[in-house]
N, C-alpha and C positions, 0 to 999 in steps of 0.2 A: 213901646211900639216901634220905635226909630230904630232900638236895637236890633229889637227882634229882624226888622225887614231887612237892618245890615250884614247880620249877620246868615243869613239867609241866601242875599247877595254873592259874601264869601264862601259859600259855600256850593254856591252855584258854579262860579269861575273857576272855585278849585275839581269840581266834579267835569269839568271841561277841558282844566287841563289836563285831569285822569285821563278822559274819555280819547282827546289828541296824544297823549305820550302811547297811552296803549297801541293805538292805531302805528304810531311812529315805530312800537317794539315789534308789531306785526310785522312791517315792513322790512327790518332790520332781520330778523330772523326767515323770512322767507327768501330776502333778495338771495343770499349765497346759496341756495337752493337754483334759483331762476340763472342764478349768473352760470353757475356749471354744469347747466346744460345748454349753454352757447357753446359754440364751434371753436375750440381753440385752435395754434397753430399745429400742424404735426411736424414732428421731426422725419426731417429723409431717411428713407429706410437703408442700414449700411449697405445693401444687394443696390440700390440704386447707383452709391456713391463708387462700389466695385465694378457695378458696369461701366461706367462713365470711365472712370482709371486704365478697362481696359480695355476700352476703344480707343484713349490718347497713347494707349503705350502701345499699340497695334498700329494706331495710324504713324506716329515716329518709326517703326520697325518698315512698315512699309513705304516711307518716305527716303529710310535709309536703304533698301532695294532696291529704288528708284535710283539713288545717287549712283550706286554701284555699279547700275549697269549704264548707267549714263559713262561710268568714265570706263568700263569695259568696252563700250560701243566706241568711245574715244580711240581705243588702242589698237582696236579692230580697224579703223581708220584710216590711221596712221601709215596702213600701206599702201593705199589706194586701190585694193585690191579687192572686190565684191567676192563675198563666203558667206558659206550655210552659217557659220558663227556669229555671222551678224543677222541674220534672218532670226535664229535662237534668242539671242539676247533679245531683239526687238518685241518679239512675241513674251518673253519672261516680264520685260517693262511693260506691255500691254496688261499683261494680268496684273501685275502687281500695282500698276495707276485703275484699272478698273477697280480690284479691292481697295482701294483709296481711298475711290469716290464712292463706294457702297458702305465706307468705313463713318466717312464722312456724314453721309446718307440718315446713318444711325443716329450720331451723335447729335443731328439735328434736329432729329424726331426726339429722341430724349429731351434736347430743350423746349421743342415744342409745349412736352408733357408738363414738365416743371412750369413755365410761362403758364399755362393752363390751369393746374394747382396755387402756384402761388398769386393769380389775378383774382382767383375765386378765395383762397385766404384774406387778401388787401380787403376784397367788398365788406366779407362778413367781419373783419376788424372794426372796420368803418363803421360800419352797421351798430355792434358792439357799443364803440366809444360814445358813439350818439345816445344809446340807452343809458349810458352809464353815467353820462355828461346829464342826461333831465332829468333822471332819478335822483344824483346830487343836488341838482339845484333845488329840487323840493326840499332836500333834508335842510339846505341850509336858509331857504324861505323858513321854513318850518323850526329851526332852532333862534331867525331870528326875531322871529312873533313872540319867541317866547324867552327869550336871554332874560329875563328880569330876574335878578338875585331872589328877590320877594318870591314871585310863583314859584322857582323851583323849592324855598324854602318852606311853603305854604304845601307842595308836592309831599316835600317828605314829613312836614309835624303832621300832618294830616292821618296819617298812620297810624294802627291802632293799637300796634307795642312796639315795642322796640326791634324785634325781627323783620318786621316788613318796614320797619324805617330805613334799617341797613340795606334790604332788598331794595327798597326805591334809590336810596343813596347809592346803589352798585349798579342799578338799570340810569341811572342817569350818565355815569363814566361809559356804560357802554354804548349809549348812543352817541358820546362823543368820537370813543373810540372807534366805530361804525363809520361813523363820519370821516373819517382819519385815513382807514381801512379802503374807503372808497376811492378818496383822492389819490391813493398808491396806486390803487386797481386802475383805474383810469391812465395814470403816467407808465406804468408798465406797460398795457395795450399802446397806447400812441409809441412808447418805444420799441413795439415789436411790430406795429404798422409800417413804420420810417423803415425799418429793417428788410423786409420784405418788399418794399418799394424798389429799395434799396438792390436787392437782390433781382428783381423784378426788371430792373431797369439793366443793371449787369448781363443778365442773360437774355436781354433782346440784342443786346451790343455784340456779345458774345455769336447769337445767332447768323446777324447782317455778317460778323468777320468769315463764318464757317460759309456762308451761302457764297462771300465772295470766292475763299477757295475754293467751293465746290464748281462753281464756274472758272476758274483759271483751270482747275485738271481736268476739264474736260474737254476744253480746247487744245489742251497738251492732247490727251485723249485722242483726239480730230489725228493732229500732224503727227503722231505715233504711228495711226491706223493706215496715214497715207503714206506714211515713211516703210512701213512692213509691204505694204503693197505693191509700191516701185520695187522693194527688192524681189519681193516673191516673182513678179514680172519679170525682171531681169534674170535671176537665177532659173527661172524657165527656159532662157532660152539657150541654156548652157548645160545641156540634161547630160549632151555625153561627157563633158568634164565632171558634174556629180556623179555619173556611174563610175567611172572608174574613181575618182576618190572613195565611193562607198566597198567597192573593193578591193582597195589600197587599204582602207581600215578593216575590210572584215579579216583581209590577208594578217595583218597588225594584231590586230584583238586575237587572230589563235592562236598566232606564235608567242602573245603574252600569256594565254590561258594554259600551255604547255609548258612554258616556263613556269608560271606557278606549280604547279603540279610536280615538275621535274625539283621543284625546291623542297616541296613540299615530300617529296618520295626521301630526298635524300636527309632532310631532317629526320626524319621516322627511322629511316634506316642506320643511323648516324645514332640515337637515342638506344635503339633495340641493341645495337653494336655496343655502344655503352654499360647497357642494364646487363648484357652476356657476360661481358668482361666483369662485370662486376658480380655476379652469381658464381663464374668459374672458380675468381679468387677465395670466393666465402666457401666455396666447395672443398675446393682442393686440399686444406688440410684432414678435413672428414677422410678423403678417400685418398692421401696418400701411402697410409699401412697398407691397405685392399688390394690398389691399384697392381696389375701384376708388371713384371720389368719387361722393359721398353725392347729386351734386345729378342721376347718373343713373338711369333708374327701368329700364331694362332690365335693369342688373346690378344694383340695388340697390333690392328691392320693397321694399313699408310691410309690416310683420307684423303678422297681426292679434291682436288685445288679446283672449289666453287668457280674461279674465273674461267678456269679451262675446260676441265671436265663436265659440270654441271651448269650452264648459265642459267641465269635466274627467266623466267617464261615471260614474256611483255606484258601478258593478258595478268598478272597474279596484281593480287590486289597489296597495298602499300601495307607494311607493318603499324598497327596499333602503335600510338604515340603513350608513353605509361607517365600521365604527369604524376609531380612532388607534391606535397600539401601545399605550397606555397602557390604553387602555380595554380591549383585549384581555385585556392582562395582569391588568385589574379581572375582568373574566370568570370568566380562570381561576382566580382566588382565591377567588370565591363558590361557583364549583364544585367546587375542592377539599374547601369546610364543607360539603359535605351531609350532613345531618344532626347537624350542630353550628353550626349559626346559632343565637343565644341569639333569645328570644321577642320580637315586639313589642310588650309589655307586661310590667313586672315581675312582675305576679303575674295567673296565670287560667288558666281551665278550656276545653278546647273545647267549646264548647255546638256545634254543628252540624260533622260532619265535613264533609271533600271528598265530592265526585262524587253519584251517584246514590243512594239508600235510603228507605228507608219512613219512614214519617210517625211518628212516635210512640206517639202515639194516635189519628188517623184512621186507622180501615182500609182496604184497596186505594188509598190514597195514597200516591203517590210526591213524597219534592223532589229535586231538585237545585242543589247549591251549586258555586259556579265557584270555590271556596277553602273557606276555616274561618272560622267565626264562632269569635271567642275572649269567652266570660265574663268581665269583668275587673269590679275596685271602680269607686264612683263617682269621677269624675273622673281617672283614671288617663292614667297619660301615653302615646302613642303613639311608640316609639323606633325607628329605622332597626335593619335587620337586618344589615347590611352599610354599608360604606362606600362611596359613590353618587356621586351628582350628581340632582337634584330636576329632574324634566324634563319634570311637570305638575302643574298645583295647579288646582280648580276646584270650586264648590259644586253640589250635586244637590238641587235642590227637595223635602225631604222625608224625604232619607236624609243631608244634611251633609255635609261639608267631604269629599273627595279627595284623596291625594296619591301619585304616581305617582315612585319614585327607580329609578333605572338604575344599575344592574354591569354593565358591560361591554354582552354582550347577554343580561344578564337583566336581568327589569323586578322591583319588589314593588310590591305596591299596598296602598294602608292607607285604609280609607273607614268610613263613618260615625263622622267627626270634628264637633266640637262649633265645633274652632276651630284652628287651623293657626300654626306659628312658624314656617316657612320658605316662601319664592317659587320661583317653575321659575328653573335656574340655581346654584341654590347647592350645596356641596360637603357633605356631610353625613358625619359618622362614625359607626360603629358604635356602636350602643346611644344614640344623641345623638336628642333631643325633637325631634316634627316637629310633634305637634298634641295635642288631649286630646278622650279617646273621648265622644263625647257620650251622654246616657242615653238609653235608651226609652222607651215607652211604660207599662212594665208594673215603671220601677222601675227595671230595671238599668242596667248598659254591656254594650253585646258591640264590640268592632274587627271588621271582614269582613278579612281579609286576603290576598294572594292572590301568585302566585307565575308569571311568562313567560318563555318564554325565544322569542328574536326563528327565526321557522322551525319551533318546534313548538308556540307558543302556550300554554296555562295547564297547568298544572302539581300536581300533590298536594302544599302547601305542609306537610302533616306527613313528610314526607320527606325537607325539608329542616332543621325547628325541632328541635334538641336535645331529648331525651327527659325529662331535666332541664331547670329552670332555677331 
């Protein structure tokens, strides 16, 4: 009877600890189910991290614009002499700290965003680890009710062959291993909580340093706005000195747009001279047998002397230029860089854009520019935009030195030079010295620079010069 009721007993406790490990295997197989559909971290999307890179490498470009014409307005200065040139620059500095601070502007909303996401990751980490951390503690309440060598032993003979003794013997590693499984899972989450904290904390610090900049440029901002304004005042009251400088340059600008042209005439005509001489020669043996002698005048009249006899009409249009393959292929290369041709000078500002627009400060005036004046320092060097060939060089009474380089069949032109290092004919590379900007009247340098192409004539030369340089 004592047996019986003990045996009975064991048989109770071991259908107990079934009835707890199974519950325990429930558990163990559903958590990884429950756990992965928690919120993990996401990784930043690379379009985020692209934007971010180029709003710092846009705010540095526009930082260094800033510098530039800060020491442009320096030079301008330096004579004590108040000019449209320095109205120009002030105004270019105005835009270029306004897109600063709208650069800025961005970059802070971007943190914003990030701050936003990763506060809402920190919670739900948190959140996370707390589940993870009381789930555990059960498992290991619950492994240690039951550590007794005896029950787990009592666990598996209880078995009713030897396959499901192995089975319990295999679910027993796994719920150790479970257990194991968890306390990783947990120290990964806390290590990726610390992380994001961590990150968290970086881009608030981050944010206070951009908000500080963003209020120093905008106080530059202020004394810019009031620094343009004094001049614009001032240069108002000096209207008839800017009219006639505006027709001191428009006089300037057409005596260079005829020189161009006149360069331009006699290259053509200088090539077609060439390509003649060069057909006559490849002729001439052809028609030397035919040819009838020289000493009769029926078949063979005097022709008269083109300079004397016949001059050439003003109104006719310039001979067709016949490029080489090579030159072709110069063509296409200049044209492939639009709008990545580095500058003809290292460092400068456009003071005057392309084409048609108002006057600055004269009202109901208009100018027009056949290219871009570019701002540069004193004495700065004038450098090829491309790789050429120099295929006019000539001085203009009162505007300086000219120099005209050909790609293919596009022209550049680089004028109001001080003084010139290269002759019509020579091979030029890109970025390589052709002359040095000569100064003004009012102090500065500006280069006129300008941009042809052979059949549609002058061009918007910011549409070809790099946005950088």
């Amino acid at each position: 009877m004592t047996a019986t009721r003990l045996l009975s007993t064991r048989t109770s406790s071991v259908k107990a600890i079934v009835l707890s490990l199974v519950l325990l295997l429930a558990l163990v197989v559903l958590a990884p189910a429950v756990f992965a559909q928690k919120k993990t971290k996401k990784k930043k999307p690379a379009t985020e991290k692209q934007d971010k890179s180029a709003l710092q490498a846009k705010k540095q470009n526009l930082q260094k614009d800033i510098e530039s014409t800060n020491a442009l307005l320096k030079e301008t200065r330096k004579s004590k002499k108040l000019s449209l040139g320095q109205l120009v620059v002030l105004n270019k500095k105005i835009e270029a700290r306004e897109e600063l601070i709208g650069t800025i502007s961005g970059e802070i909303g971007g943190l914003n965003k990030q701050i936003s996401e990763n506060t809402t990751a920190v919670t739900a980490l948190d959140e996370e680890i707390k589940r993870l951390k009381a789930e555990y503690a059960r498992m290991v309440v619950f492994a240690y009710r039951n550590r007794s060598a005896y029950q787990r032993m009592m666990f598996i003979f209880s078995a009713g062959n030897f396959n499901q003794a192995y089975k319990r013997m295999k679910y027993l590693q796994q719920v150790s291993e479970s257990r194991r499984m968890q306390s990783e899972k947990i120290n990964s989450r806390q290590q990726e909580l610390n992380q994001n904290i961590q990150a968290l904390e970086s881009q608030k610090t981050e944010k206070q340093q951009l908000l500080g900049i963003e209020e120093v440029e905008k106080n530059s901002l202020l004394t810019d706005k009031t620094d343009k304004e004094k001049t614009f005042n001032e240069l108002q009251s000096k209207e008839k000195q800017l009219k006639d400088d505006l027709e001191k340059k428009k006089k300037q600008a057409a005596t260079t747009d005829l020189a161009i042209q006149r360069l331009i005439q006699e290259e053509a005509e200088r090539a077609a001279a060439a390509a003649a001489k060069q057909a006559a020669k490849a002729n001439a043996k052809t028609t030397a047998k035919t040819e009838p002698k020289a000493t009769d005048p029926k078949t063979n009249p005097v022709v008269a002397n083109p300079k004397t006899n016949n001059p050439p009409k003003t109104n006719a249009e310039p001979p067709k230029l016949v490029l080489t393959p090579e030159a072709v292929s110069l063509g296409k290369g200049f044209a492939d860089n639009q709008g990545q041709l580095p500058w003809p000078v290292a460092q400068g500002s456009i003071a005057e854009r392309y084409g048609r627009h108002p006057h600055p400060v004269l009202a109901h005036v208009e100018t027009n520019n056949n290219g871009v004046d570019i701002a540069t320092t004193r004495g700065a060097a004038a450098r090829a935009v491309f790789d050429g060939e120099v295929t006019g060089v000539t001085n203009i009474p009162g505007s300086g030195w000219l120099v005209i380089v050909r790609h293919g069949d596009y022209l550049t032109v680089y004028a109001q030079l001080s003084e010139v290092s290269v002759k019509t004919g020579d091979k030029v590379k890109t970025k390589q010295t052709i002359g040095k900007v000569a100064e003004n009247d009012d102090g500065g340098s500006e280069l006129h620079f300008e941009v042809w192409k052979s059949g549609s004539g002058k061009m918007n030369p910011e549409l070809w010069l790099a946005k950088n340089h």
